[in-house]
Structures are given as C-alpha cells and as structure tokens.
C-alpha positions, 0 to 999 in steps of 0.5 A: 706268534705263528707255531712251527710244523715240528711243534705241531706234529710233536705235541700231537704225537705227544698227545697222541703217546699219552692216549696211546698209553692209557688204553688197556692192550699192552701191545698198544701201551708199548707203542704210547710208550715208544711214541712219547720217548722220541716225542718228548725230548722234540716237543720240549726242545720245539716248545722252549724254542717257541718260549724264548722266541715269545720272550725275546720278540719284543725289543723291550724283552730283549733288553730287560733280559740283557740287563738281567743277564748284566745283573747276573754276570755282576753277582757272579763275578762278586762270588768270583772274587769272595772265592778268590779272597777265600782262596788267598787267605787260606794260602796266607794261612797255611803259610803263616802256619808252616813258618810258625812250624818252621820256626819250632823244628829250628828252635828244636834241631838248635836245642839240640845241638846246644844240648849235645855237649851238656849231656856227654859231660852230664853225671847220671840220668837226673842231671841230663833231665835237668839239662833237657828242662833248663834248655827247654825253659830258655827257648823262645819257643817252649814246646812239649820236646821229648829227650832220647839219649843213647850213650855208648854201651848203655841204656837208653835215657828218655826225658820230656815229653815221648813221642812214641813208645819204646822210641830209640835211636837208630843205626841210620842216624850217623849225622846231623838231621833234622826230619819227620819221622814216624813210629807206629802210629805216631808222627813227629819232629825230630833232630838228630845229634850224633857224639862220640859218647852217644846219640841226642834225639829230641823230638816235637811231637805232632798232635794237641799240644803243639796245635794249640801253641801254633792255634795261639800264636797264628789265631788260626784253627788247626788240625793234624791229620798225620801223614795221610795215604795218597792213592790213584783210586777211590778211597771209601775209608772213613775219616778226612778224606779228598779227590785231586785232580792229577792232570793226567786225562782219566786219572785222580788222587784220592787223599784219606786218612788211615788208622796209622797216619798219626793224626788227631781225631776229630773233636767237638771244636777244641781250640786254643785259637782265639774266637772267631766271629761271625758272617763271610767275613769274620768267620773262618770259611776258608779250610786249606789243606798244607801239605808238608813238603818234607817227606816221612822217614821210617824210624826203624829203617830211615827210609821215605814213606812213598805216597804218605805226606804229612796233611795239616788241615788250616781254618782261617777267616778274610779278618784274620789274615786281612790283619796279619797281613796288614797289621797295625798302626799306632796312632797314639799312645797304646792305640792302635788302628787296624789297617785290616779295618781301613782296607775294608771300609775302603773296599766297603765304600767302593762296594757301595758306591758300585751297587748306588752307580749300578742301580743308577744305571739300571734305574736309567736303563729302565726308563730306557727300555720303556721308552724303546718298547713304546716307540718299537711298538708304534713303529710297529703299528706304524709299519703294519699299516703302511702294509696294509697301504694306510699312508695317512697313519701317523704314529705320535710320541713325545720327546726330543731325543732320537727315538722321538726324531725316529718316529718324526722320520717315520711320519715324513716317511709315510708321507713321502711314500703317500706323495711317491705312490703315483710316481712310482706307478709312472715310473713303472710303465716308464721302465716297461716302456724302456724293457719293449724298447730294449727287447725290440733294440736287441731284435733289430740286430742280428740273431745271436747264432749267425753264421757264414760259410768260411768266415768266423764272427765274434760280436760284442754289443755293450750298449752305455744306457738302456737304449743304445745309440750303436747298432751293426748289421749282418747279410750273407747272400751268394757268397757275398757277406756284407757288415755294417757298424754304426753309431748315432751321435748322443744317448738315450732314448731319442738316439735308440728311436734316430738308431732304428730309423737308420737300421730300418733305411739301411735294410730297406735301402740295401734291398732295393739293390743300391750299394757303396757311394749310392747307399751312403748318399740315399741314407743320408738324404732320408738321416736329414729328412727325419732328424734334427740338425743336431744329428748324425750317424757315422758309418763303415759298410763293409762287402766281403766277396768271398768269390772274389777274394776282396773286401769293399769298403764304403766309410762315412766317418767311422772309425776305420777297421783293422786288418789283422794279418796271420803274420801279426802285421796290423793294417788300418783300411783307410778311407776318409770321408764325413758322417751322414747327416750333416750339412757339408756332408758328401765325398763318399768313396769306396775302397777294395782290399784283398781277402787273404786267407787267415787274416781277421778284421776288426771292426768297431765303434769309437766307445772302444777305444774311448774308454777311459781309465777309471779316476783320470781322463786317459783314453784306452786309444788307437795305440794300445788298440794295435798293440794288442792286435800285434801280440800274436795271431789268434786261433779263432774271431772268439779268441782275438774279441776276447783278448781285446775285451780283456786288455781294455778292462785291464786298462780301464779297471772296470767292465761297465762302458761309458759309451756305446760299444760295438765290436765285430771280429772276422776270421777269414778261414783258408777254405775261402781260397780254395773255393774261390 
C-alpha cells in the first residue's frame, strides 16, 4: 500500500523531535519539544488513516468488520432493552410503593376522622389512649401511628408512637388535612381533625418502622431519605447525594441529603424485604428514586419547604416486578404457576432461537466473505495481468453461483479483449483517418472570420455524421459577393469525398470566368463524369452585386431562398429547375432581384427544414420556417440565424440534426445604397 506525502513528512518530523529532544542544548530541546507537539497529533491522524485504509482494502476485510460492527450493534441494543427493562421496573416499583404509601396515609386521615368523636366524649388521658389502640388494632393497615390530642383549655394528651419531641398542634390547623410535616429533624405523616372540644393529630412516622411494613408488603428494598435539599449548584456534602439535569442550557439540580432532612441513616442492609436472588435477573439492580409529590409543610408555621421534597430511594429486581405485574395462575388446587416465570421462558426461547439464527447467519456469512475474498482476489490477479496486456491469463474458481459466473465473465472477457486488440487497433487508424478527413472538410469551407464590406453574414454548419455531405462557399471580389450552398445526396464518407469533388470544380469552374446557366452546365457535366448514377447535387448559386443593387440567382433544385424585408414580409426567390447529375437534367436559368437596404436573405439546405420532432415523424416545414422569418425584423444576420435555430430546437426537442444542415443569413445594410 503506497504512503502518502503527509505520512511521510510527519513521521520524519517525529523522528526527527524525538532526536531533537535527546540533545543536551536546551534551546535545541525546545524545539524537539515544539516539533513533536504539532507532529504528533498529524502522524497519528496519517497513521490511523494508512491502519484502516490497510484494513478495509480487501473486500473480505471490509465485510468481516460490517459483520463485527452487526455484532456490536446487536450487544448493544440487547444492553439497550436490559436498561430500558431496569428503567421499567423501578417505575413499577416506586409506584407499587407509593400506592402502599397512599394507601396508609388513608388508612390514618379515615382513623382519624372515626377517632375524633371517641376522644371528645372520652373521660380522662387512659380512656383516649385505650380509644387510639382499640382503633389501631382494627385497621387494615397497623402502623406505628402516634396521637396528639389538644383539648380546649388543657393540656396536651400523646399516645402511640411520637413522631417528633414536644410535637403540638398548631394555630394553622383550622380544618381537616391530611399533610407531611416536619418538625426539627423529623418527617411525617399527619391527619389533622379539628372539633369543638379540641384538635386530633395522628401522625405516621417516617422512618424503619413503616419502611419494613412497606418492604414486606411490596418486597422491595426501601429507604427514606427525608425531605432532601434541591439546589442549582454543586453539592460536596456527604451522604445520598445526585445531579438532574434541568433542561435549561448550562443549568442542574444537585440533590443531597442534609443533617436535618429526617431520613435514615444508611445501615449495613437491614431489610424487612424478602431475599432477593442473584444475576441480572433475580437481583435487585434497579434503584429509583420517588420523589413525593406532595410538598413538606413546616409544623410550627404550616407553611411549604421551598426546595425540600421528601426522596424515598426504591431497590427492586426485573423478578419481582415481573410477578407483580403479572401475578399468579392457579392451576390446581393450592398450586400456582407464576406467569412472571411463563414471560421469561417465552422471551427466553425467542432469546435463544434469536442467538441460533444469528449464528446461523454469521456462520453463512462467513463462508461468504470467504468466497468473496477468493474470487475478489483472482479477479484481482485477473485484472492486473490484463494491465500488463497478458489476455492469455485465466482465473479459475469452482461453483455454480454468481461469483463463479463473474470469474467465467471475466475469462470471456480477456477473451474477447485478446480477439478485439487488432480491432480496435484498425479502428483507430479508422477514426484517424476520419479526424484528416473532417479537418480537411472543415478547411474547404470558408474561414470562420469572413467578412464583406456593407453585408452582415451569419453561418450554421451542422454536419449529421463525421463527414457531411452539405458544403457553401463565399467570394467577395470588386463589390461582387457571390454564395453557394449545396448538399450532395446520401451520407458518410462516400457523399464527404463527391462533396469535395464538387467544392473543387465549383472553385475552379468559378475562376475561369464562367458563371449562372454555363457554371450549372460545366459542374454538371464534370458531377456525371466522376460519380455514379445514383448521385446528384442540389445547387443555389446566388451573386450579389453590391454596385448594382441586384442579386442573380442561378438554382439546380435547391431549396429556394428567402428574402427577409425590414418591413416583415417574407419572400421566396422562386426559380425551379433540376439537381446536377442527373440524366434528365437541364432547364437551368437565372433570376435577378433587387437588393434593398436592410432586407436579410436566408439561404439554406433542406436538413433545415426536414427536421423532425423527436418520437413522431412531423417535419419542422416550409411553414413554421416563414412564420418565424415574419415574427419581426432583426438587428443583425447573427440574431435572425440564432432565432431560427432556436424555434427549430424548440420544435424538434433536441439540438443534434438528422441530416445535413447549412444556414446562411445576409443582412444587406443601408450603406450599400449610398454607395451604389
């Protein structure tokens, strides 16, 4: 594999910083040191450039790296889903704990408004308290619920289980509610049932009691972390602590616990939850946060903690939610079949007989990539010996599948390569022969910068084939212009070589004086002597007298040509008579017109207006020809040629030409006539 240039000058000047770097002078270590920092970076982007241009050259390579990077795609989105599955579960989770949450804050905010009436009509402190047990006892949900009771004008009564010290009722309660409170550095639960004859609070605390009765009940492994702070900046304090992003460009919320939020302290895997298994699986991988959505009420002043959600951290495996969430089918009796169990094996199988396709497919892959290098490499070899012009070589491999019909394509090839060397040779000194041909064509005609005193001359020649069988001819002597357009019948080369006979007897007839019926005559006497039958030309000779202000016209079955006028009439030259070459030829006459000032005349050959439109057999025709002559006078014979071309193109829907085309446009301008 060649290296390239920057390779090459970045590894030298690497080597060369290394060396550079190694010599004592510290001015000389600078620069090493300068060297190998730009260096560096451009050797290493050159070098892993050249390692995967090395790896990917073959084709097998290339396809053994598609399939790898299949491979990796596949393990990812397998991580993908686990994750997404993790993600699901702890949603499960969080919500199966905060309903079990739910559910004990009801049980609490009903007990309290049963208890309410019991403890007004109650006779001391120990009949309350009995109330509050006998109530507790009878839930269908016991917890460690704690009594406040605040009769009017007496002391404050507390019975269960406190939830903060010196906990009373406060002004703000005026109704019924149920909230979560905190008070110094505990957080709970509480329902408030204001009477006539006093205030009921009854309150859940949150901390390991009520975590083990919400671990039994959903199996999952809790913790109560408190109400947590929630800040726009960086928290360094230590215990639970997270970083959300907010969504706001630049901006995150750091989550941590505090020394007052209330919440556990973290143990050494207390739990009430029941054992969890093992794997990804069966154990509990998956740890999400809830976040209350309630907010934390201020005991003393009621008033919401801004910023101080209560977070309650879930732990929960794929297992356990997987049977919550689908649950149990009884089969028989007192057994039961764990759909969870079902789910998996089916997801199991599919699982399996994914992996046993995939590694079908990569083991056919394989043989594949094989196969493509073996038959890429012959090729290969193939090819480069066809380079070296070695068409005897023939690559050999077994098979009857495409790669083995591509190397069989490739053998026939050579083949026909080795049989079409001397062709193509041939046709080459052909195509030289045709390239002379044309540039000596192109030379029989008039230069390209022809110019005539007080007449404007536009010319389009658009020969069909290589050799065209149209040819005109210009001459300006003592005011006199003369122009000739002709067109030989047929094409090709044959019709190129009658074309320059007749171009060359036309000139040499025209030098030796003769001119109008007698030139018609000589050129067709010398067209019969040196063509077949078969052969004829047409003719328009036209003499334009700029003296004399007339214009002769001499036809041999041309096209007749066009007189332009500046006021748009258009007017046909008419003047018929029969090609040259032909046995019944003869009748030749001349006519004369009148030059005026301004008018253009268009002379051309039939290829003009032949000209079908592309897909049907419609010709461009004599008529759309006129129409366009009449659209309006033209500033210059450049301008009225183009404007033709362009109304025959937009007919015909193509700029290529059937046949042979000649255009010729002469503007007569007004200095003639003063001169005359």
């Amino acid at each position: 594999m060649k290296t390239t240039r920057t390779f090459r000058v970045s590894g030298l000047a690497v080597v060369s910083g290394a060396l550079l770097t190694a010599v004592p002078s510290d001015g000389v270590r600078a620069l090493g040191i300068v060297v190998l920092v730009f260096g560096c970076p451009v050797f290493a982007l050159s070098a892993t450039r050249h390692l995967l241009r090395g790896l990917l050259w073959r084709v097998g390579s290339r396809l053994a790296v598609s399939y790898l990077l299949l491979l990796s795609a596949v393990v990812f989105a397998a991580f993908f889903v686990y994750a997404g599955l993790l993600v699901i579960a702890g949603q499960l989770g969080t919500r199966r704990v905060d309903a079990a949450l739910e559910k004990r804050r009801a049980v609490v905010a009903a007990l309290a408004h049963e208890l309410a009436p019991r403890l007004e009509t109650a006779r001391d402190p120990a009949a309350r308290a009995r109330a509050l047990a006998e109530a507790a006892a009878s839930s269908p949900s016991p917890s460690e619920i704690g009594m406040v009771w605040q009769p009017k004008g007496g002391p404050v009564e507390k019975a269960g289980t406190e939830a903060a010290p010196n906990l009373v009722p406060q002004p703000w309660m005026t109704s019924h509610a149920s909230v979560i409170a905190k008070s110094g550095a505990q957080v709970f639960a509480a329902a408030v049932e204001p009477r006539p004859a006093g205030t009921l609070v009854l309150t859940l605390p949150l901390h390991s009691g009520l975590r083990r009765e919400l671990e039994r009940e959903t199996g999952n492994v809790i913790r109560f972390h408190g109400a947590v702070k929630v800040k726009e900046e960086p928290v360094m304090a230590p215990g639970v602590h997270f970083t959300v992003d907010t969504g706001e460009k630049g901006k995150t919320t750091s989550i941590a616990g505090a020394p007052d939020s209330g919440g556990e302290q973290a143990s050494s895997g207390e739990t009430a939850a029941p054992p969890a298994g093992s794997g990804p699986w069966s154990a509990r991988w998956t740890a999400f946060p809830l976040f209350l959505s309630e907010p934390v009420l201020d005991w003393e002043t009621g008033r919401s903690l801004e910023g101080r959600p209560v977070l309650i951290l879930v732990r929960t495996s794929l297992q356990r939610e997987s049977r919550a969430l689908f649950g149990d089918l009884r089969i028989a009796g007192s057994r039961r079949l764990q759909m969870g169990r079902v789910v998996l094996a089916v997801m199991g199988a599919l699982g399996f007989a994914t992996v046993v396709v995939f590694a079908g497919a990569s083991l056919l892959a394989g043989i594949l990539v094989y196969r493509i290098a073996r038959a890429t490499r012959r090729l290969s070899t193939g090819f480069a010996e066809i380079e070296k012009s070695n068409f005897a070589h023939r690559a050999v491999l077994k098979g009857h599948d495409q790669l083995a019909a591509l190397v069989g394509s490739f053998n026939a090839m050579a083949a026909h390569l080795g049989a079409s060397v001397a062709e193509k040779a041939e046709k080459e000194a052909l195509e030289h022969e045709l390239s002379v041909a044309r540039d000596l064509q192109r030379r029989l005609l008039p230069p390209a910068d022809f110019t005539c005193p007080g007449v404007g001359i536009a010319v389009d020649f658009a020969p069909a084939a290589a050799i065209g069988g149209d040819f005109y001819d210009l001459s300006y002597a003592e005011r006199v212009l003369t122009v000739s357009v002709a067109d030989v019948s047929g094409h090709g080369l044959p019709t190129g070589l009658v074309m320059a006979a007749a171009k060359a007897s036309l000139g040499m007839l025209a030098r030796t004086g003769a001119g109008g019926v007698r030139l018609m005559e000589l050129l067709h006497e010398e067209i019969v002597r040196t063509t077949e039958r078969r052969t004829f030309v047409t003719l328009a000779h036209l003499v334009f007298d700029l003296a004399k202000g007339t214009v002769s016209f001499t036809n041999a079955g041309h096209p007749y040509p066009y007189r332009v006028g500046r006021d748009g009439t258009v007017e046909a030259l008419v003047n018929p008579a029969r090609p040259l070459g032909l046995p019944l030829s003869g009748g030749w006459q001349t006519v004369t017109a009148p030059l005026v000032p301004g008018d253009c005349w268009v002379v051309f050959s039939d290829g003009l207006f032949e000209a079908t439109r592309a897909g049907s057999d419609e010709s461009w025709g004599f008529a759309r020809l006129e129409d366009v002559l009449r659209s309006g006078p033209s500033q210059s014979a450049a301008a009225l040629r183009d404007r033709i071309l362009e109304a025959q193109r937009a007919f015909t829907g193509r700029a290529d030409t059937e046949d042979d085309r000649t255009l010729l446009v002469l503007r007569i301008n007004p200095a003639v006539s003063a001169e005359a």
